[in-house]
VOGU-3710 file (C-alpha; in Angstrom, 3 decimals, decimal comma):
1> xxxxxxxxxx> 130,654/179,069/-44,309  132,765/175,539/-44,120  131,537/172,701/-44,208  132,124/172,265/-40,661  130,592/175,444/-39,594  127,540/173,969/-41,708  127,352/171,061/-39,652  126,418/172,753/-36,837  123,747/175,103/-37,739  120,948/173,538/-35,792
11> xxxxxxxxxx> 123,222/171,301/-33,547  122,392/171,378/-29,897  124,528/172,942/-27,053  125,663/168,933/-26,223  126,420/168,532/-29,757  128,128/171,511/-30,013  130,731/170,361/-27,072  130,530/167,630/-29,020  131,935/169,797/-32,109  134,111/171,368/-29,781
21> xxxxxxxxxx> 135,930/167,526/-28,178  136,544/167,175/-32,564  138,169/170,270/-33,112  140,945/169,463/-30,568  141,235/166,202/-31,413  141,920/167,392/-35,093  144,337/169,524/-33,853  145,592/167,139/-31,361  146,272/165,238/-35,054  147,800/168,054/-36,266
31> xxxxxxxxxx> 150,402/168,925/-33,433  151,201/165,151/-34,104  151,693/165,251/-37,456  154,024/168,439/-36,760  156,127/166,826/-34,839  156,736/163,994/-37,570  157,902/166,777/-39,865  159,650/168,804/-37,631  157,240/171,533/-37,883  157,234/173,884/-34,762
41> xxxxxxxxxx> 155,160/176,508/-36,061  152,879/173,756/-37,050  152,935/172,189/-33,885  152,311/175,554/-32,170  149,568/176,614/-33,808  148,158/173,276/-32,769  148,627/173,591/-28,956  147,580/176,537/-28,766  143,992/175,577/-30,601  144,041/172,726/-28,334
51> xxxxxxxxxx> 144,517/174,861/-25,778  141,788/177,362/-26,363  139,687/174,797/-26,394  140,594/173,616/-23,148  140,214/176,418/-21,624  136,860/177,614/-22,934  135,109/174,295/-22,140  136,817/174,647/-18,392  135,843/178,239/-18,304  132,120/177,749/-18,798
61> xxxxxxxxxx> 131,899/174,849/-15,999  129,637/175,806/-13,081  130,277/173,038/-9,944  127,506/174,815/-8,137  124,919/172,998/-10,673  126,762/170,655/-12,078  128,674/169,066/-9,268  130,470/166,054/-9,006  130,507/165,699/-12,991  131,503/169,197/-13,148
71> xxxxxxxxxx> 134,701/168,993/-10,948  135,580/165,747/-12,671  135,982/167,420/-15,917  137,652/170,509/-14,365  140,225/168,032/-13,593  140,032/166,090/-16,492  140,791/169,587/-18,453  143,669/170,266/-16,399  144,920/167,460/-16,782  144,892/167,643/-20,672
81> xxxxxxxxxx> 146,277/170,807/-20,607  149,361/169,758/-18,704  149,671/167,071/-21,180  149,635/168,965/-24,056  151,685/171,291/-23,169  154,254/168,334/-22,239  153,552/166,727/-25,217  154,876/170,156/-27,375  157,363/170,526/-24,987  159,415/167,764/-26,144
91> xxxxxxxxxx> 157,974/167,375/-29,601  156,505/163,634/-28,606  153,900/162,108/-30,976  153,386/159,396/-28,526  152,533/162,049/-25,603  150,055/163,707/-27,854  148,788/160,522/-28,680  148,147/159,449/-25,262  145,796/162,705/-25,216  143,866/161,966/-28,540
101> xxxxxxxxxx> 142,998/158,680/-26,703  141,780/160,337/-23,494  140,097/163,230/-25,290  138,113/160,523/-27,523  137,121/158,906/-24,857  135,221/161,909/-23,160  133,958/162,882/-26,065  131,931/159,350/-27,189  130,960/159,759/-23,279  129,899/163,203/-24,657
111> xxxxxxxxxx> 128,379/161,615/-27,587  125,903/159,435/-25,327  124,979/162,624/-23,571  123,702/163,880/-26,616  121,384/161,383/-26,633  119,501/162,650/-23,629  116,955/165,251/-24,448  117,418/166,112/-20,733  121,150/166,829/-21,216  120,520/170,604/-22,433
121> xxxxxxxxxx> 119,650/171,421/-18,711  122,897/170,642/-17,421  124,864/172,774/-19,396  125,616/176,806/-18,500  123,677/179,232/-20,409  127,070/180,099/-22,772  126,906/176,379/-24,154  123,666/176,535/-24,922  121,927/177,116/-28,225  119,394/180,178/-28,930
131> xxxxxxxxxx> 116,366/176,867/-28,465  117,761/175,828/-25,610  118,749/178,868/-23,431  114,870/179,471/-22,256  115,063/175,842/-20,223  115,198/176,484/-17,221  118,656/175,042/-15,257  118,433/171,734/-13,876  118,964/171,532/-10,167  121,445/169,403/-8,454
141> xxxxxxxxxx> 119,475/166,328/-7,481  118,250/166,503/-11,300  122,071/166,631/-12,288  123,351/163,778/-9,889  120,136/162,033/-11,542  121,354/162,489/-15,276  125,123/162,074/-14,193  123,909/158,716/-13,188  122,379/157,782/-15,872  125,700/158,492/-17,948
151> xx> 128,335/156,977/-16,110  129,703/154,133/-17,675
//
């Protein structure tokens, strides 16, 4: 076991997306840094971690609990994905820096979550941990609440 798999032994299902916004940021870095050494394969590997990522955390959204905050990130995900595949496209360390900047920023919003013990019940069952999967689901008035409470 890594060090980073290490890290998150005990970690929370908000920490873990948490874990999950800093492994495609690092790889975000990467994809950069493969396109300063002309490194396709590097930069493809990259993406496509990036990309996985994406897709997971978009995969395991459910709008029917979490609403508003829900589609927002569905978009926000889509989004990303569009720019990181742009970004490889045409090898651009600026465009991939543009979505290190945006990813960051979700993620410290992410980061704040974590600080909720209430943010658990927001998540679907899949990003929860073993502790946290016998809360029961929030319920969309106690969502809009939290979601509240988190915007900036």
């Amino acid at each position: 076991m890594n060090y980073q798999q290490q890290s998150m032994v005990g970690a929370t299902g908000v920490e873990l997306v948490v874990g999950l916004y800093d492994a495609a940021i690092r790889s975000l870095y990467r994809a950069k840094q493969s396109v300063a050494e002309d490194d396709i394969h590097g930069r493809r590997v990259a993406v496509r971690k990036v990309i996985d990522i994406l897709m997971y955390l978009q995969a395991r959204l459910r709008p029917d609990v979490g609403g508003a905050p829900a589609v927002a990130l569905a978009d926000f995900y889509a989004a990303m994905f569009t720019m990181t595949l742009e970004a490889s496209h045409i090898a651009s360390a600026e465009g991939f820096e543009e979505v290190i900047a945006c990813v960051k920023n979700v993620r410290d919003a992410w980061v704040i979550v974590s600080q909720d013990p209430e943010a658990g019940k927001v998540l679907s069952r899949e990003l929860r941990t073993r502790e946290e999967t016998f809360v029961p689901a929030a319920s969309a008035v106690e969502v809009q609440s939290l979601a509240a409470r988190w915007s900036a």
